[in-house]
MOPAC internal coordinates of N, CA, C and O (Angstrom, degrees):
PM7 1SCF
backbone

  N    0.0000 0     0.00 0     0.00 0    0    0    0
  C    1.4464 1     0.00 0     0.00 0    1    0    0
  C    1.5273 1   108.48 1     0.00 0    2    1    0
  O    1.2310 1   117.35 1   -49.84 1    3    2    1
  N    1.4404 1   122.65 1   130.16 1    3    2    1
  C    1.0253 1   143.94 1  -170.75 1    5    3    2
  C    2.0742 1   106.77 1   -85.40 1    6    5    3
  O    1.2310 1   128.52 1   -92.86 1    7    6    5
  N    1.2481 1   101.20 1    87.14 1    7    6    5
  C    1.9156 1   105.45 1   175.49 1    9    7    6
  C    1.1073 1   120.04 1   -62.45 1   10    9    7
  O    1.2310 1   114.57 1   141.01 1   11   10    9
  N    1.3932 1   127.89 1   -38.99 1   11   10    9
  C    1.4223 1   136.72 1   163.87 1   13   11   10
  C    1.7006 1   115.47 1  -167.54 1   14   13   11
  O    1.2310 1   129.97 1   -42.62 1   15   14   13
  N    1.4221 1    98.37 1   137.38 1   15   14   13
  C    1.2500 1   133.94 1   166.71 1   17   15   14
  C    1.4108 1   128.60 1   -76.06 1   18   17   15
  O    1.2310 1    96.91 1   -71.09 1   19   18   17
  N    1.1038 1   158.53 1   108.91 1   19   18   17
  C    1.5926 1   148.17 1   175.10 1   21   19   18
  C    1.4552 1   109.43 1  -149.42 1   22   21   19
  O    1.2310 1   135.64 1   -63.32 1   23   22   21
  N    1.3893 1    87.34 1   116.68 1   23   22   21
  C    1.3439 1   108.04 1  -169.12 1   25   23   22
  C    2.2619 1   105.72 1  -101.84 1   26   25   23
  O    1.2310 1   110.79 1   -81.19 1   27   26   25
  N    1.0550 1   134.92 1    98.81 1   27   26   25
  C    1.5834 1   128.30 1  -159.14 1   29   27   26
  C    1.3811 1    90.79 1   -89.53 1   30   29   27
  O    1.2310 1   105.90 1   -21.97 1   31   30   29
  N    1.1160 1   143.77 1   158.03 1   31   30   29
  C    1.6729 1   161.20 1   146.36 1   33   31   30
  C    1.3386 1    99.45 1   -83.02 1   34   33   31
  O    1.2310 1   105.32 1   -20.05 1   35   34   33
  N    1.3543 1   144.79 1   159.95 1   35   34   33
  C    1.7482 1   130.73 1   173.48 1   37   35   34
  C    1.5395 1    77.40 1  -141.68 1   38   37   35
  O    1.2310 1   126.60 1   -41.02 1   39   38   37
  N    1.7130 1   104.91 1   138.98 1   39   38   37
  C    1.7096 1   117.58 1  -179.04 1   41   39   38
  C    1.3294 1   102.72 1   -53.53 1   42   41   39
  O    1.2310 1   116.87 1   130.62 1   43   42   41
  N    1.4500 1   123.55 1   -49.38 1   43   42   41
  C    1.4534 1   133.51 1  -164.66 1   45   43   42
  C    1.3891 1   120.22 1   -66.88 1   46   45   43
  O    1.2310 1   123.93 1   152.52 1   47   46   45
  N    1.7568 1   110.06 1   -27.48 1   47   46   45
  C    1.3104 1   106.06 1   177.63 1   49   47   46
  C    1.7207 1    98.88 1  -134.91 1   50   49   47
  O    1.2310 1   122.16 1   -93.68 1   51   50   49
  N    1.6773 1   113.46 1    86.32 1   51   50   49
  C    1.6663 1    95.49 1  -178.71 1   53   51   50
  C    1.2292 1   109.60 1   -82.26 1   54   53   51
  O    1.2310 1   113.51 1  -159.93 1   55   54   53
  N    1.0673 1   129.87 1    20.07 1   55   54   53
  C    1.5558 1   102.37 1   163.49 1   57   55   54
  C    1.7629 1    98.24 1  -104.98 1   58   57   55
  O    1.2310 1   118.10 1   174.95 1   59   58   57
  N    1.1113 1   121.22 1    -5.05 1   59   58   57
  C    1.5844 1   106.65 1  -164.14 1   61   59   58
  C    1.6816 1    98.43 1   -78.34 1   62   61   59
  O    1.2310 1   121.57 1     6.08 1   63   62   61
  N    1.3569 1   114.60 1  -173.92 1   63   62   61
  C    1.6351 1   119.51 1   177.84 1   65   63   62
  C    1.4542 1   102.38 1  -156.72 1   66   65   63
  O    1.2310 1   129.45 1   -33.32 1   67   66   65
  N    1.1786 1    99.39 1   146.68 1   67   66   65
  C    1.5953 1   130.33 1  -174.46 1   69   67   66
  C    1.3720 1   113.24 1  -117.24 1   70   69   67
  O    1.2310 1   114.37 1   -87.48 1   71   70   69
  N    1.4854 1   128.27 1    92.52 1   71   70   69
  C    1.3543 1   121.45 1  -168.56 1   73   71   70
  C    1.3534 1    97.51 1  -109.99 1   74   73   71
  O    1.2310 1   123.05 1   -17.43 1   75   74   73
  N    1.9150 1   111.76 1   162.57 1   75   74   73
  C    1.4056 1   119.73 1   167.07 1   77   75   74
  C    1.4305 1    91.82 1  -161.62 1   78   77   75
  O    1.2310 1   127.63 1   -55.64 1   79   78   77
  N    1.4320 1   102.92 1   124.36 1   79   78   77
  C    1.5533 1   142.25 1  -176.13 1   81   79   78
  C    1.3483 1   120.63 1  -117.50 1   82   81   79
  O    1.2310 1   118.68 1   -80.37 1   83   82   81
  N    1.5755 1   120.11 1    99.63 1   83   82   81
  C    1.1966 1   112.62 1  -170.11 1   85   83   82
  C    2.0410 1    93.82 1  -121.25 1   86   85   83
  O    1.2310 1   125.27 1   -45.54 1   87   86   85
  N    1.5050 1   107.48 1   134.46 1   87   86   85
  C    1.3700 1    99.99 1   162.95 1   89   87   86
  C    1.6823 1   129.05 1  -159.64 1   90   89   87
  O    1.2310 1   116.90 1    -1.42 1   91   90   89
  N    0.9362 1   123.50 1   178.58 1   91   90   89
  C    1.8273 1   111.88 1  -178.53 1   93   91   90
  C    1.5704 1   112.56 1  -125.85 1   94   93   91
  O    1.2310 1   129.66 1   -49.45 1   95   94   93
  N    1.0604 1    98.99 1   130.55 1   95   94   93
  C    1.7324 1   102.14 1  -179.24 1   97   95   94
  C    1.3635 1    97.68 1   -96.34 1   98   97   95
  O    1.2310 1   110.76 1   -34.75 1   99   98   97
  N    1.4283 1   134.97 1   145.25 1   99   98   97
  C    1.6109 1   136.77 1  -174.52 1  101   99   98
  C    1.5177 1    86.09 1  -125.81 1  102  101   99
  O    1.2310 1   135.71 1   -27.47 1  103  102  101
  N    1.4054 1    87.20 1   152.53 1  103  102  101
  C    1.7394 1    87.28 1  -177.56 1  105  103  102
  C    1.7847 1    79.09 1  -118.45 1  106  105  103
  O    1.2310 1   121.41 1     2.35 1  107  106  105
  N    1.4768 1   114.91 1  -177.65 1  107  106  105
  C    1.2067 1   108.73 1  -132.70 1  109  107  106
  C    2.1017 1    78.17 1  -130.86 1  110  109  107
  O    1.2310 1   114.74 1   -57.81 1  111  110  109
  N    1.3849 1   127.57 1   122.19 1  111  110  109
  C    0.8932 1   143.32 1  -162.64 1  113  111  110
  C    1.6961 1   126.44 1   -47.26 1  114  113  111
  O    1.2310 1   133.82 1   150.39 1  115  114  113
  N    1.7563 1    90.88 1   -29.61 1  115  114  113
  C    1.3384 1   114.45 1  -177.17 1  117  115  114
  C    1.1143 1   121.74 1   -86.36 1  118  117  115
  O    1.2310 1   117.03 1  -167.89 1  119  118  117
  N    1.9797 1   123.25 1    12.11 1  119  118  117
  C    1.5764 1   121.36 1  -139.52 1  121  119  118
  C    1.6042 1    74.26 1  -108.01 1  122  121  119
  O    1.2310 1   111.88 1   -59.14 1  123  122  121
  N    1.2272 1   132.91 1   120.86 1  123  122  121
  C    1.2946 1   134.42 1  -173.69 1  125  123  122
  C    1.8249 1   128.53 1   -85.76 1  126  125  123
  O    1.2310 1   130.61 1  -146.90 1  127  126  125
  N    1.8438 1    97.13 1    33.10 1  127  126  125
  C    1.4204 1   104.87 1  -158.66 1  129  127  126
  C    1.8862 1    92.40 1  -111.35 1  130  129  127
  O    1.2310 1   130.85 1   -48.71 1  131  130  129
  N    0.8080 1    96.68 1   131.29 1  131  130  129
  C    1.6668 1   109.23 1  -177.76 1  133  131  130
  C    1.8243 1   108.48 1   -77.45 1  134  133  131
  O    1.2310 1   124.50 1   164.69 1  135  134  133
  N    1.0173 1   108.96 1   -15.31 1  135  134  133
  C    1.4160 1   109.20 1   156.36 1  137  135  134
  C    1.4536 1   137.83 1   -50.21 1  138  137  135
  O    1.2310 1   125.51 1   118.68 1  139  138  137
  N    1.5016 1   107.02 1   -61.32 1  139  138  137
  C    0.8994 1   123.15 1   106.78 1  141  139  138
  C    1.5715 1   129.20 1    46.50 1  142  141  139
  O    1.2310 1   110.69 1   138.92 1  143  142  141
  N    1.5275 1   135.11 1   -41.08 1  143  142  141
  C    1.4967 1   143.41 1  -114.40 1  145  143  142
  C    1.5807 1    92.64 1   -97.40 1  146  145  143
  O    1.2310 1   102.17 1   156.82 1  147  146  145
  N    1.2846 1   150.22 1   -23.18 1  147  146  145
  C    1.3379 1   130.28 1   176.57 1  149  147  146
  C    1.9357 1   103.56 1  -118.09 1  150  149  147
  O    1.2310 1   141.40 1    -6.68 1  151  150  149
  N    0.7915 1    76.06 1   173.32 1  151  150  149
  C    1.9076 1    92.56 1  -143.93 1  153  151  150
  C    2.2174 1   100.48 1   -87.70 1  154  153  151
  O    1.2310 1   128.22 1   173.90 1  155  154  153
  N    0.9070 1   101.78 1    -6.10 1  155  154  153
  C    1.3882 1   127.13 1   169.84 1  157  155  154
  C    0.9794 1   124.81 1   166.20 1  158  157  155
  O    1.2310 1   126.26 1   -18.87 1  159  158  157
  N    2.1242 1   105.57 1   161.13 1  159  158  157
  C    1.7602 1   113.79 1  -176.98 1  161  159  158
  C    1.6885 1   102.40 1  -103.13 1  162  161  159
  O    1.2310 1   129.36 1    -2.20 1  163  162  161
  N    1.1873 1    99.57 1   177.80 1  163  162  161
  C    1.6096 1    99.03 1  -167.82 1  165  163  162
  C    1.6964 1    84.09 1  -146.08 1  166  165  163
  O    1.2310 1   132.17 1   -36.34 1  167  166  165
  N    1.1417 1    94.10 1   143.66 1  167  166  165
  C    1.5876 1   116.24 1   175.47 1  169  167  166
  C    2.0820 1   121.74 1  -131.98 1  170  169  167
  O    1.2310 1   132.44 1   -86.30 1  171  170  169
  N    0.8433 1    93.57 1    93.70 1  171  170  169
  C    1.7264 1   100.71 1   168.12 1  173  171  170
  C    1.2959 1   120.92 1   -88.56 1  174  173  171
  O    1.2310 1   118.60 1   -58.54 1  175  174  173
  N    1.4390 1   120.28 1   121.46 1  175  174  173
  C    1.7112 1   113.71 1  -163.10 1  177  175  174
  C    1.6358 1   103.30 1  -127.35 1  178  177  175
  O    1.2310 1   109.60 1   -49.57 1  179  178  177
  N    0.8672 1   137.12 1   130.43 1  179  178  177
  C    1.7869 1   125.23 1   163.99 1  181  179  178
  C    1.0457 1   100.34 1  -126.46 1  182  181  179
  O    1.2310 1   115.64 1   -46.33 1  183  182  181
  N    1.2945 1   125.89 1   133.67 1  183  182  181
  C    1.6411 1   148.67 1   169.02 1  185  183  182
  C    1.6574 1   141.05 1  -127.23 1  186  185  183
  O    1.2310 1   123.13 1   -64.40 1  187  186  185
  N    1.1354 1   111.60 1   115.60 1  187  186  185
  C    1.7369 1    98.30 1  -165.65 1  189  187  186
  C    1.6935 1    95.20 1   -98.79 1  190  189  187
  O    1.2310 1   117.78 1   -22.40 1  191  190  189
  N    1.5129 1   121.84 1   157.60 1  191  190  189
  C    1.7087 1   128.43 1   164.77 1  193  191  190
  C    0.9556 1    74.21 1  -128.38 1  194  193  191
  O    1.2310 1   127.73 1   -51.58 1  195  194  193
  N    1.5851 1   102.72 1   128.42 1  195  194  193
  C    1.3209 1   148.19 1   141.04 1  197  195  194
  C    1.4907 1   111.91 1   -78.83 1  198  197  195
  O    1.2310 1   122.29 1   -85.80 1  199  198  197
  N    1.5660 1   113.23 1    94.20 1  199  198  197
  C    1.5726 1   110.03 1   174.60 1  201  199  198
  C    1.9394 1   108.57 1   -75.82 1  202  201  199
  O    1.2310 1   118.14 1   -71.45 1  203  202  201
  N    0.8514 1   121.15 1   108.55 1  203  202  201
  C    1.4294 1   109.72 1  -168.50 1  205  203  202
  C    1.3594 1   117.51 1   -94.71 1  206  205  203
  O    1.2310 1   124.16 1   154.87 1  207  206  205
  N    1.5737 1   109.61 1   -25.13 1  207  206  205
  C    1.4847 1   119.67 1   162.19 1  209  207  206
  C    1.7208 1   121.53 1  -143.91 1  210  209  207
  O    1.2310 1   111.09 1    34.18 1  211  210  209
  N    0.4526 1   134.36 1  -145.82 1  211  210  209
  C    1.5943 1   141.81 1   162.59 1  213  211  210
  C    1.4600 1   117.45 1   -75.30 1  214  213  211
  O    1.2310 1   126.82 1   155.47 1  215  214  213
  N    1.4333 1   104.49 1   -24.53 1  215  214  213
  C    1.3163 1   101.51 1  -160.62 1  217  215  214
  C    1.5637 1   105.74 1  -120.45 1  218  217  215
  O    1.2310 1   125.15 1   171.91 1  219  218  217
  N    1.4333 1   107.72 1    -8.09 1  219  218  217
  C    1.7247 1   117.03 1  -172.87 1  221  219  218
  C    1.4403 1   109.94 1  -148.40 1  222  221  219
  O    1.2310 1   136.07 1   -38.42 1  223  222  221
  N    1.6265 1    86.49 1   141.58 1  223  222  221
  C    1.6042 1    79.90 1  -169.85 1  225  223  222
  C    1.7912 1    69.94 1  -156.17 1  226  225  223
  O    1.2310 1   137.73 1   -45.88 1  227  226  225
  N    2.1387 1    83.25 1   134.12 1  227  226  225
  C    1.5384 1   106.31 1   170.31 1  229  227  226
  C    1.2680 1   119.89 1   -97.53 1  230  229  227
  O    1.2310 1   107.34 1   -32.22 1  231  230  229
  N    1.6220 1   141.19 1   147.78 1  231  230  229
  C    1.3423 1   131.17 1   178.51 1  233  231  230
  C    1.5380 1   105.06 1  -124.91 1  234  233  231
  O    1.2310 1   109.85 1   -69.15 1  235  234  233
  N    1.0725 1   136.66 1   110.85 1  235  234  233
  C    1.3049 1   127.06 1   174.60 1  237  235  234
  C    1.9377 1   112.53 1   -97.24 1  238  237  235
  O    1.2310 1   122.33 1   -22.95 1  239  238  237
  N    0.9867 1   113.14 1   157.05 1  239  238  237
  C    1.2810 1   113.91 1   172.72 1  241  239  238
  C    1.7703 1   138.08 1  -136.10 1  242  241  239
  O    1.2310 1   116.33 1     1.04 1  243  242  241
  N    0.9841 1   124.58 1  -178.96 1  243  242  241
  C    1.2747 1    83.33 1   150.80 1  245  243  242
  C    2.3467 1    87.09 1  -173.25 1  246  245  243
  O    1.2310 1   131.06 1   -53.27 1  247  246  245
  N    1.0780 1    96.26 1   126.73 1  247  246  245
  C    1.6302 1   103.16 1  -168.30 1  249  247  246
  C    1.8307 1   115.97 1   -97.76 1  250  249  247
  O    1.2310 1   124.10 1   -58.30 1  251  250  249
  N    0.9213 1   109.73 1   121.70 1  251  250  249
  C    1.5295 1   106.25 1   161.11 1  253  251  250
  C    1.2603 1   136.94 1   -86.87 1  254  253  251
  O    1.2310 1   116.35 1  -101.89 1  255  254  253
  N    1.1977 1   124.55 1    78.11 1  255  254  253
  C    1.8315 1   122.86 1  -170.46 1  257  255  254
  C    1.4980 1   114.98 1   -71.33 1  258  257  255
  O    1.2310 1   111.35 1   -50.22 1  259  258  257
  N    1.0632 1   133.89 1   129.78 1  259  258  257
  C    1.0383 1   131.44 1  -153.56 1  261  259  258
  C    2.2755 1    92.76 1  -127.97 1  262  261  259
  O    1.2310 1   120.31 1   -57.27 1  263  262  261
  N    0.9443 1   117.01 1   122.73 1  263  262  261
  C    1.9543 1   111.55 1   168.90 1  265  263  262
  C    2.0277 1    83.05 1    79.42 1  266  265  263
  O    1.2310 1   113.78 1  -139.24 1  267  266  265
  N    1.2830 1   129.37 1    40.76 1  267  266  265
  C    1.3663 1   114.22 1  -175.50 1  269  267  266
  C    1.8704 1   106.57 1   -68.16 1  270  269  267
  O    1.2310 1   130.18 1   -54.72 1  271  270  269
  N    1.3855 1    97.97 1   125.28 1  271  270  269
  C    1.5169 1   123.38 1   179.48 1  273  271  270
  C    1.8062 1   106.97 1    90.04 1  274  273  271
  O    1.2310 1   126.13 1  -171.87 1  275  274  273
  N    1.1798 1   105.82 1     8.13 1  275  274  273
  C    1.6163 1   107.74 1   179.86 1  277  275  274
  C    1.4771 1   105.88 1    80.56 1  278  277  275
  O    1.2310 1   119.13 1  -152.04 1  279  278  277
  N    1.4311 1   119.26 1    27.96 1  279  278  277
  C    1.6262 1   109.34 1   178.32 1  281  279  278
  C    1.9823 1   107.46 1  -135.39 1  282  281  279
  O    1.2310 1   127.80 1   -22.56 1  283  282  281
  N    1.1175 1   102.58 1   157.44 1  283  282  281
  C    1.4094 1   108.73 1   178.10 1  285  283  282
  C    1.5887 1    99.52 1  -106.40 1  286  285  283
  O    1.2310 1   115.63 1  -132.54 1  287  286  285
  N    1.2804 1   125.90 1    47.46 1  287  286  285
  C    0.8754 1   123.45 1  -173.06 1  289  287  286
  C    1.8457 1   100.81 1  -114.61 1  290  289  287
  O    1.2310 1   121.15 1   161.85 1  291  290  289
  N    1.3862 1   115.40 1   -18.15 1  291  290  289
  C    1.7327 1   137.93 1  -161.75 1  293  291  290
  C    1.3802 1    87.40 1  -126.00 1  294  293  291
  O    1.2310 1   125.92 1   -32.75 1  295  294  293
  N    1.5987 1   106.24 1   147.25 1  295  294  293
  C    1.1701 1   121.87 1  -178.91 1  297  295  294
  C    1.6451 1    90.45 1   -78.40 1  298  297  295
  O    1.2310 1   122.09 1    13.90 1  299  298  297
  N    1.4774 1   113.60 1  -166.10 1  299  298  297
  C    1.7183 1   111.40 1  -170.52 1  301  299  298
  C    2.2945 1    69.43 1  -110.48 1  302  301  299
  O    1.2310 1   142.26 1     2.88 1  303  302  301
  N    1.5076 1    74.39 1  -177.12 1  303  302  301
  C    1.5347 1    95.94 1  -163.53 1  305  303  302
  C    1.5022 1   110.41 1  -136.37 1  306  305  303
  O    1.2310 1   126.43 1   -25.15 1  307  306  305
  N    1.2219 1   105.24 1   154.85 1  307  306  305
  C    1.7115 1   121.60 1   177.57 1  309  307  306
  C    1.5109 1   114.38 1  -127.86 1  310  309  307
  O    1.2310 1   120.30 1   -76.79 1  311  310  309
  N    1.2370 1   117.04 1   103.21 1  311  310  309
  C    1.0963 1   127.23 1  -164.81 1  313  311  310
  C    2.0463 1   124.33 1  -120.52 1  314  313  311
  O    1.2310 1   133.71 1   -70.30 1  315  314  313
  N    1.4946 1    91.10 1   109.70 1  315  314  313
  C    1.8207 1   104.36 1  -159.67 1  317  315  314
  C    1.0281 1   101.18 1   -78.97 1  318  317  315
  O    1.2310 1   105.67 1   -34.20 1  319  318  317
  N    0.9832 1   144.17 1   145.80 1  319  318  317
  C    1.6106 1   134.28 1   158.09 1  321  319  318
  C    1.9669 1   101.64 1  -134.82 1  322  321  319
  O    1.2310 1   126.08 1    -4.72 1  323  322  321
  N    1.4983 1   105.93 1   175.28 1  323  322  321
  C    1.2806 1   128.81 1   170.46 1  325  323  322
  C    1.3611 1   114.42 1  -165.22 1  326  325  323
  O    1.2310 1   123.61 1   -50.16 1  327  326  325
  N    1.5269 1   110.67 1   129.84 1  327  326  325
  C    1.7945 1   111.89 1  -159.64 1  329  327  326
  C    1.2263 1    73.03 1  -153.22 1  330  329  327
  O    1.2310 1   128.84 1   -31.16 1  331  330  329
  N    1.7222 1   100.57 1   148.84 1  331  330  329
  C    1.4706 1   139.40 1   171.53 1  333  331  330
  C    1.4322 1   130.78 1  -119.44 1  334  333  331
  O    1.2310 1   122.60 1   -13.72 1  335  334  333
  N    1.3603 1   112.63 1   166.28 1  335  334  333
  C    1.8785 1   101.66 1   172.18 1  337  335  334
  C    1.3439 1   100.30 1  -164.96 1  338  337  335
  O    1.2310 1   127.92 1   -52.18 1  339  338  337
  N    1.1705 1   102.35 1   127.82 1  339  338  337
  C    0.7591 1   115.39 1  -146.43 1  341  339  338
  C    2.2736 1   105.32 1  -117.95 1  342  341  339
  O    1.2310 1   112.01 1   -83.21 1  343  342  341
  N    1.5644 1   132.68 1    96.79 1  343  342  341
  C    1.4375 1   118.74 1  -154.41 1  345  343  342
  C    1.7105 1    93.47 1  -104.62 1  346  345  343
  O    1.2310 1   136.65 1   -50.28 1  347  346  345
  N    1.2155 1    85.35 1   129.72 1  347  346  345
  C    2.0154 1    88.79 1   170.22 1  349  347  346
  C    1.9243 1    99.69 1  -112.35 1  350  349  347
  O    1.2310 1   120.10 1   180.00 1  351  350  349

């Protein structure tokens, strides 16, 4: 489930975007796997697209998972990314 969405416009760059995605996955009480051990994961994401031309646009990111897979068994995680798209 998605807690909040925010999407910013910046005057200087209107086509670019500024996202922040925060949400919690619950795992479901009855799942009888001891793995399992915390009761949900949590995900914090912020992302800018860089439209750079008409035809390309960069997205960088970078996510904080916090209980990743619903267990205290994994440290929590920091996760960078960079994705493209590329229109012909």
């Amino acid at each position: 489930m998605t807690v909040k969405v925010l999407n910013l416009l910046l005057n200087s760059q209107p086509n670019d975007i500024l996202g922040l995605a925060i949400n919690r996955v619950h795992m479901n009480d009855r799942i009888p796997n001891p793995a399992f051990n915390a009761s949900a994961e949590y995900n914090v994401e912020l992302n800018y697209s860089d439209y750079r031309t008409q035809w390309l646009m960069l997205r960088a990111n970078i996510q904080y998972v916090i209980n990743p897979g619903a267990t205290n068994n994994v440290d929590d995680a920091l996760v960078l990314g960079l994705s493209s798209k590329i229109v012909f």
